[in-house]
SEGU-461256 format. One record per residue (C-alpha): x, y negated, z; residue in one letter. Coordinates in steps of 0.2 Angstrom, whole numbers, padded with zeros to 4 digits, always signed. Example, Ala and Ser with C-alpha at 12.3 -4.5 7.8 and 13.67 -1.06 7.14 Angstrom:
2
+0062+0022+0039A+0068+0005+0036S
This chain:
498
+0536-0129+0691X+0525-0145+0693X+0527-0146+0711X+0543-0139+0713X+0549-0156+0703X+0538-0167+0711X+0547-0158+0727X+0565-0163+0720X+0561-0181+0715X+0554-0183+0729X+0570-0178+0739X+0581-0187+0730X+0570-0205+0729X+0571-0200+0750X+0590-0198+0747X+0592-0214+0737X+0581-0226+0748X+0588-0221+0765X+0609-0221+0758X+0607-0237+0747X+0592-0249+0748X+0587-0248+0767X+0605-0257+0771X+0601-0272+0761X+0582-0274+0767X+0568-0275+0783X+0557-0267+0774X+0553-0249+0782X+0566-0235+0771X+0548-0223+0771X+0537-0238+0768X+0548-0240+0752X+0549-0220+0747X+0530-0220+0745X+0529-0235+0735X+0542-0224+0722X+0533-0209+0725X+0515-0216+0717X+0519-0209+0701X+0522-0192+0707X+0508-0195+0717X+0496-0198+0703X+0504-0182+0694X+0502-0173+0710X+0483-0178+0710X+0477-0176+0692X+0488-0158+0695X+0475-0154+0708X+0459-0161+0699X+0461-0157+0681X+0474-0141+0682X+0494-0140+0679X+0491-0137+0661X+0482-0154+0657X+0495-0166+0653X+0493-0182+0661X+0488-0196+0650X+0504-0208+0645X+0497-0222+0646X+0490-0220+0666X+0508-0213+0667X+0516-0228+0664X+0505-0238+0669X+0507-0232+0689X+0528-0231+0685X+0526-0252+0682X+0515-0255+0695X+0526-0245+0707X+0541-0254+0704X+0534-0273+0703X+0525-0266+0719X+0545-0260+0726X+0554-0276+0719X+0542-0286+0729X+0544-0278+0746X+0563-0274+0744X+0564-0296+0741X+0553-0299+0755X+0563-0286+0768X+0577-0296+0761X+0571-0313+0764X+0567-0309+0782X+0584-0301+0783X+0591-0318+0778X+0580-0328+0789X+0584-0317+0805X+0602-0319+0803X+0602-0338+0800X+0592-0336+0817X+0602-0329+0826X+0619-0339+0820X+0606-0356+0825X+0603-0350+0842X+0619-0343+0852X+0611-0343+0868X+0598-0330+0864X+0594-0314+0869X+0601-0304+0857X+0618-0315+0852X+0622-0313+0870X+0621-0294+0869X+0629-0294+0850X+0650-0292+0850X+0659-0307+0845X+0662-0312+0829X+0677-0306+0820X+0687-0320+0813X+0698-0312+0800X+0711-0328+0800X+0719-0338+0817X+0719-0357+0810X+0738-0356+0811X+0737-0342+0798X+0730-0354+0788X+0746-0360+0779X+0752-0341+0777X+0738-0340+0767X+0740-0355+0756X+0757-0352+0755X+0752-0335+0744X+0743-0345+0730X+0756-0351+0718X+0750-0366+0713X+0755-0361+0693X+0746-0346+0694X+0731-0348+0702X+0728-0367+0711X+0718-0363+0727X+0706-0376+0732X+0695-0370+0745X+0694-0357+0760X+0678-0350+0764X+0677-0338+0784X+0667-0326+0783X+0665-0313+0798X+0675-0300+0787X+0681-0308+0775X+0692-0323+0770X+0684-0330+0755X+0699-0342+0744X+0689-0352+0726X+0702-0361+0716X+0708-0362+0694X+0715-0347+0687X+0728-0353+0680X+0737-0337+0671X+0733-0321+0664X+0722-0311+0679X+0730-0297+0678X+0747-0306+0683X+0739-0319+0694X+0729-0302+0705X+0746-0293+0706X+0755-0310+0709X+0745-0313+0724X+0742-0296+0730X+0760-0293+0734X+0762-0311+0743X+0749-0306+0754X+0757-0289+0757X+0772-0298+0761X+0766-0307+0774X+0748-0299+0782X+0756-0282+0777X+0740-0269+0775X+0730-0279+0787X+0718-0284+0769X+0712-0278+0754X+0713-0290+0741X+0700-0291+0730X+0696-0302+0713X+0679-0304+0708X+0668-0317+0694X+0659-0328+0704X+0646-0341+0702X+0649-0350+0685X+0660-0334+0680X+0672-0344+0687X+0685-0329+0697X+0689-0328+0716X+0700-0320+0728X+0692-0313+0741X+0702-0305+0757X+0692-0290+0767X+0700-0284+0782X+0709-0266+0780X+0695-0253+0785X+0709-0239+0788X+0718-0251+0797X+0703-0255+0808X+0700-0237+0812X+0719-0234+0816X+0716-0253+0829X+0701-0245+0838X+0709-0228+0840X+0693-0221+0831X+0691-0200+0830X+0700-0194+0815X+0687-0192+0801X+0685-0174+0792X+0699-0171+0781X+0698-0176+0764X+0698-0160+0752X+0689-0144+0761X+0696-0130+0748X+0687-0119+0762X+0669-0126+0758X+0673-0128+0737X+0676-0108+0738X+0661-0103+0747X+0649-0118+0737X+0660-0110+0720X+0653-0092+0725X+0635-0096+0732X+0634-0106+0715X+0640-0092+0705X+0627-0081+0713X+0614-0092+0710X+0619-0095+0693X+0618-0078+0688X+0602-0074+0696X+0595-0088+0683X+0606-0077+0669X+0598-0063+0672X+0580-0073+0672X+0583-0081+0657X+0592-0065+0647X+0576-0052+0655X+0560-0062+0656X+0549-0050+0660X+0560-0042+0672X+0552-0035+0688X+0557-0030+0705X+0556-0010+0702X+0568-0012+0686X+0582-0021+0695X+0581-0009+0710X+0582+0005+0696X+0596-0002+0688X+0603-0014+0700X+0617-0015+0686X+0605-0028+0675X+0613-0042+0685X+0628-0043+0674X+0617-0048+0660X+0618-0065+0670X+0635-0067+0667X+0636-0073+0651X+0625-0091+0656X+0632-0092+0672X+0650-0091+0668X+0650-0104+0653X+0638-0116+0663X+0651-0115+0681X+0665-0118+0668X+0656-0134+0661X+0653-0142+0676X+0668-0138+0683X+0678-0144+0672X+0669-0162+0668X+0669-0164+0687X+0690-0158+0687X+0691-0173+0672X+0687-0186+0686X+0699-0176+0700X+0712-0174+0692X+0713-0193+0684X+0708-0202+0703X+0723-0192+0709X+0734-0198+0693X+0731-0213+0698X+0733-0210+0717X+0715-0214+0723X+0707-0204+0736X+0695-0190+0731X+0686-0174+0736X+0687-0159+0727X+0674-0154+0715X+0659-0146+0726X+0645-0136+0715X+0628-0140+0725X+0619-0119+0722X+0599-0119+0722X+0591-0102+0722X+0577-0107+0709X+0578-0116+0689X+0595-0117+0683X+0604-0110+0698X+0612-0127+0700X+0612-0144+0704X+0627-0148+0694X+0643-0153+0704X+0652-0170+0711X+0665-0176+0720X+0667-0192+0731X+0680-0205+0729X+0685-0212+0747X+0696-0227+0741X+0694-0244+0733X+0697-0244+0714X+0710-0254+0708X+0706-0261+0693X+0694-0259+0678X+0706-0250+0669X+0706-0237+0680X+0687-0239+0685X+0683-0235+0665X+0698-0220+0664X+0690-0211+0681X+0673-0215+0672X+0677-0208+0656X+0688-0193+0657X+0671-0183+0666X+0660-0184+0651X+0677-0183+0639X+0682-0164+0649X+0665-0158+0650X+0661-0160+0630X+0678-0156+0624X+0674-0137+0633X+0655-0139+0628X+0658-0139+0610X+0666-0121+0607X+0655-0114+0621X+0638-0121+0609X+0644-0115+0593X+0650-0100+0600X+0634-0096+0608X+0624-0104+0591X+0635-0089+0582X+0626-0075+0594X+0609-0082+0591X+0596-0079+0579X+0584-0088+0568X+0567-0086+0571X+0549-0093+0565X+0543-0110+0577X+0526-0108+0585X+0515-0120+0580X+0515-0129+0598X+0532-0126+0604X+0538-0131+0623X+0552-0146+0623X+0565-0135+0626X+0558-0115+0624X+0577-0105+0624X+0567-0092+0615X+0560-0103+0598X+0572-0118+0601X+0568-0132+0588X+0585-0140+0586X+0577-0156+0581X+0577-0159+0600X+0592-0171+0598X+0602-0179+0581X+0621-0171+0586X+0610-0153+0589X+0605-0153+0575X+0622-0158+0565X+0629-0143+0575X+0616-0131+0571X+0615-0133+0550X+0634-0131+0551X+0633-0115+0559X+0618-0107+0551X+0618-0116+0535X+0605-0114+0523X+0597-0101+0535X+0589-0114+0546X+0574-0119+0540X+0560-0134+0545X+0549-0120+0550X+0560-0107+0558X+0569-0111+0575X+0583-0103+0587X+0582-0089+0599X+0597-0095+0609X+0610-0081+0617X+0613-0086+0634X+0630-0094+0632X+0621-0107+0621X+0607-0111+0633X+0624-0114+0644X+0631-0125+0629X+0613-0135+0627X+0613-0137+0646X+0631-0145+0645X+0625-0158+0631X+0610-0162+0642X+0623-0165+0661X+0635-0175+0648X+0619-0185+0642X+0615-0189+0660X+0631-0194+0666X+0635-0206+0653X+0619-0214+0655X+0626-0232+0656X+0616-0236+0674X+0624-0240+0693X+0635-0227+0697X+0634-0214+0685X+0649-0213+0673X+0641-0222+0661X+0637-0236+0672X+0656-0235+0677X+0659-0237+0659X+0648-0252+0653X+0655-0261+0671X+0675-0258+0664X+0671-0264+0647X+0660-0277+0653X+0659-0284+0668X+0649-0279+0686X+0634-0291+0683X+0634-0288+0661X+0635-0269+0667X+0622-0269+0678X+0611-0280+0663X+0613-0267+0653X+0608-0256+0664X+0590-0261+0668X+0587-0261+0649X+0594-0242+0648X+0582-0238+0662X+0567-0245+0648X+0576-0238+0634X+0574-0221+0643X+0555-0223+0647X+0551-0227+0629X+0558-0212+0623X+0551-0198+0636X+0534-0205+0628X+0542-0194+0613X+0553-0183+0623X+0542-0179+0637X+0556-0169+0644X+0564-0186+0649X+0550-0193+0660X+0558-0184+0674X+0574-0192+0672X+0568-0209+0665X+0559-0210+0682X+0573-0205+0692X+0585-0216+0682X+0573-0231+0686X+0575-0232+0704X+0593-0228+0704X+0603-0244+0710X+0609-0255+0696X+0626-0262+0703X+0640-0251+0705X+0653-0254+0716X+0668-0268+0712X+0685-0263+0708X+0699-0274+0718X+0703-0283+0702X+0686-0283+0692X+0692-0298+0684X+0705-0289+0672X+0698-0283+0656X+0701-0268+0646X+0714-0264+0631X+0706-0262+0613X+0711-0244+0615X+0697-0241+0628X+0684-0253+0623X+0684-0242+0605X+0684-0226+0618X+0668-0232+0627X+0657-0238+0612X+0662-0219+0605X+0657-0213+0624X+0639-0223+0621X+0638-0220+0601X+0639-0201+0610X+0626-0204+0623X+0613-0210+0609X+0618-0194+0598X+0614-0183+0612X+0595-0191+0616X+0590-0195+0601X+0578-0186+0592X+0581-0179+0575X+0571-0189+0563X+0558-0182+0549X+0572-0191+0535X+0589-0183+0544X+0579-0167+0547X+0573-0163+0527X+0589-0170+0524X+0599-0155+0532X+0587-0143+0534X+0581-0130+0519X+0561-0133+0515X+0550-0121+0517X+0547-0107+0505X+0533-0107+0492X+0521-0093+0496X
């Protein structure tokens, strides 16, 4: 199981550092992936020498996680500086080599659509006082002199009227906190200009129905583990009719993630943005799955709508999870706790794991449940305890995870992206006493910080959904938080004399 983990974060770090980072940086993208992978490195190592059943001391742990990202921090500033110094460079020197070869730089604005321009800044709304070319861009600094919602659509639709779609507008904080309008050529428009190949179409219901049964199948197989552990090859191919006893894990899970991921289809297309359809990513190993996504293919427009695609997710995905976990709690049994019980063993399941699990679990056992006894979940449980765990994750308020989307709507890019780093030490600190975190608190760690700008990210929420995102985060810290010794004796019936 060790490796196989290692293998996955391993994967995804790759994934990370090749889509994200290696844009913005010289440094070598594999150069990078092994200074991340040193702490699965080290786990690898002390594997090997001192056996898979030796835990690795925490403190060497983290230790090798700070010195890998002070190690990552340096080289990913240095590739940029480089990066920086090789541009300015070139832009010195026209005659060289490579500006000869290198296309001509696009100017987004002919002088004599200077005045257009101007012309869209009311001056009681928002008094523009300098323009700033960029080679994509059209950069326009001034006072804000109205309410930024009213000033963005204000100018938005002068610009419509006369550049029609040939730029998205976008308004952003800038230096000072002081806002800016910032024009960025059309990239649709540009594809339909250069008579570019017509991309793959956006929703392939082809490809969600074979990933929907390949993921059901996988799914189950994991069911039938869970529900048979000492299942063998002979007894399946005596009763190949076993399999159905996966069923009752893999339906309620599929459901879950299905429906937290139809939450965020079904609002992006609400508000008309483009999106994929929810695809389930199968593995034949584990949980059976992955979880499931989609992909948003257009610019958000404000961060209104950033924190309602955000939100409705992790809302859809708990609002099912609920009845599926208490359902399942109903069909479990109590059972004594092992004196050294696993983080998370289905079969003596201590529900002081997390503070909301163990609300749930005194409501529907009562005085039943005990300080020494634990649960023996039914599958649809471990389903519901698995749904806790993805809605955990996803609200985690970091880059572009629905949390981070969150925090960014109620607070800003930069303020979300603060609150971000500390989560990702917040998270550390608590896989020391959840050690079943340490996977995700390392993965969390080098996942980017900044998540993508809305067109108006200037705009701030109603009271209505700043109360709904500080119950989204008061969620979050119900769901990771372990139970403690007070709220545990509290709930829980003591143990019996002898």
């Amino acid at each position: 199981m060790i490796w196989l983990s290692l293998t996955l974060l391993g994967i995804i770090l790759l994934l990370i550092v090749r889509q994200s980072v290696s844009r913005s940086t010289q440094t070598p993208w594999w150069l990078l992936w092994l200074v991340l992978m040193l702490p699965a490195f080290l786990i690898g190592a002390w594997a090997l020498t001192q056996g898979p059943k030796q835990p690795i001391p925490q403190p060497l742990l983290v230790s090798s996680l700070i010195l890998s990202s002070l190690l990552y921090f340096v080289l990913v500033q240095r590739g940029r500086i480089a990066k920086s110094a090789t541009q300015s460079a070139e832009a010195a020197d026209p005659n060289s080599a490579e500006s000869a070869t290198s296309p001509p730089e696009v100017r987004p604005l002919e002088k004599s659509e200077e005045s257009l321009l101007q012309s869209c800044f009311p001056w009681s709304i928002y008094y523009l006082q300098q323009i700033e070319y960029r080679p994509q861009a059209v950069i326009c600094r001034g006072q804000l002199r109205s309410q930024p919602e009213t000033a963005y659509e204000t100018i938005r639709d002068n610009i419509t009227a006369q550049f029609g779609d040939r730029f998205l507008t976008i308004f952003q904080h800038g230096a000072g906190n002081k806002p800016f309008f910032a024009l960025v050529l059309n990239p649709q428009r540009q594809e339909e200009l250069t008579k570019r190949p017509q991309q793959a179409p956006l929703t392939r219901p082809g490809l969600a129905l074979i990933l929907i049964c390949l993921t059901l199948v996988t799914t189950t197989l994991a069911g039938v583990e869970l529900a048979n552990p000492s299942l063998t090859s002979k007894t399946f191919t005596a009763n190949p009719g076993i399999i159905l006893t996966g069923l009752p894990y893999a339906l309620p899970l599929m459901l879950i993630l299905g429906i937290h991921e139809l939450g965020h289809y079904l609002t992006a297309r609400f508000y008309q943005i483009r999106a994929t359809l929810p695809y389930f990513i199968p593995v034949p190993f584990a949980l059976g799955t992955f979880g499931a996504f989609i992909q948003i293919r257009s610019p958000i427009p404000n961060r209104k709508i950033l924190f309602d695609v955000g939100i409705m997710g992790p809302i859809a995905g708990f609002v099912i999870t609920l009845p599926v976990l208490i359902w399942g709690l109903y069909h479990s049994e109590i059972v004594p706790l092992p004196a050294k019980a696993e983080p998370f063993n289905v079969t003596a399941f201590n529900p002081n794991f997390s503070v909301l699990l163990i609300l749930i679990s005194r409501c529907v056992f009562g005085t039943e449940l005990m300080t020494n006894t634990g649960i023996h979940l039914h599958p649809v449980a471990i389903a519901g305890c698995l749904g806790l765990v993805v809605t955990a994750l996803n609200l985690m308020p970091i880059g572009q995870l629905d949390g981070g989307h969150i925090v960014h709507a109620m607070y800003g890019q930069r303020a979300g992206a603060a609150i971000g780093q500390i989560s990702r030490f917040i998270v550390l600190l608590l896989a020391l006493v959840q050690p079943v975190l340490m996977f995700w608190a390392i993965l969390l760690f080098f996942m980017p910080a900044f998540d993508e700008p809305a067109l108006n990210d200037v705009s701030e929420l109603d009271s209505r959904r700043d109360f709904l995102g500080l119950l989204s985060l008061t969620l979050l810290l119900l769901l990771i938080l372990p139970a403690p010794d007070l709220l545990s004796n509290l709930l829980l019936t003591a143990n019996p004399a002898p």
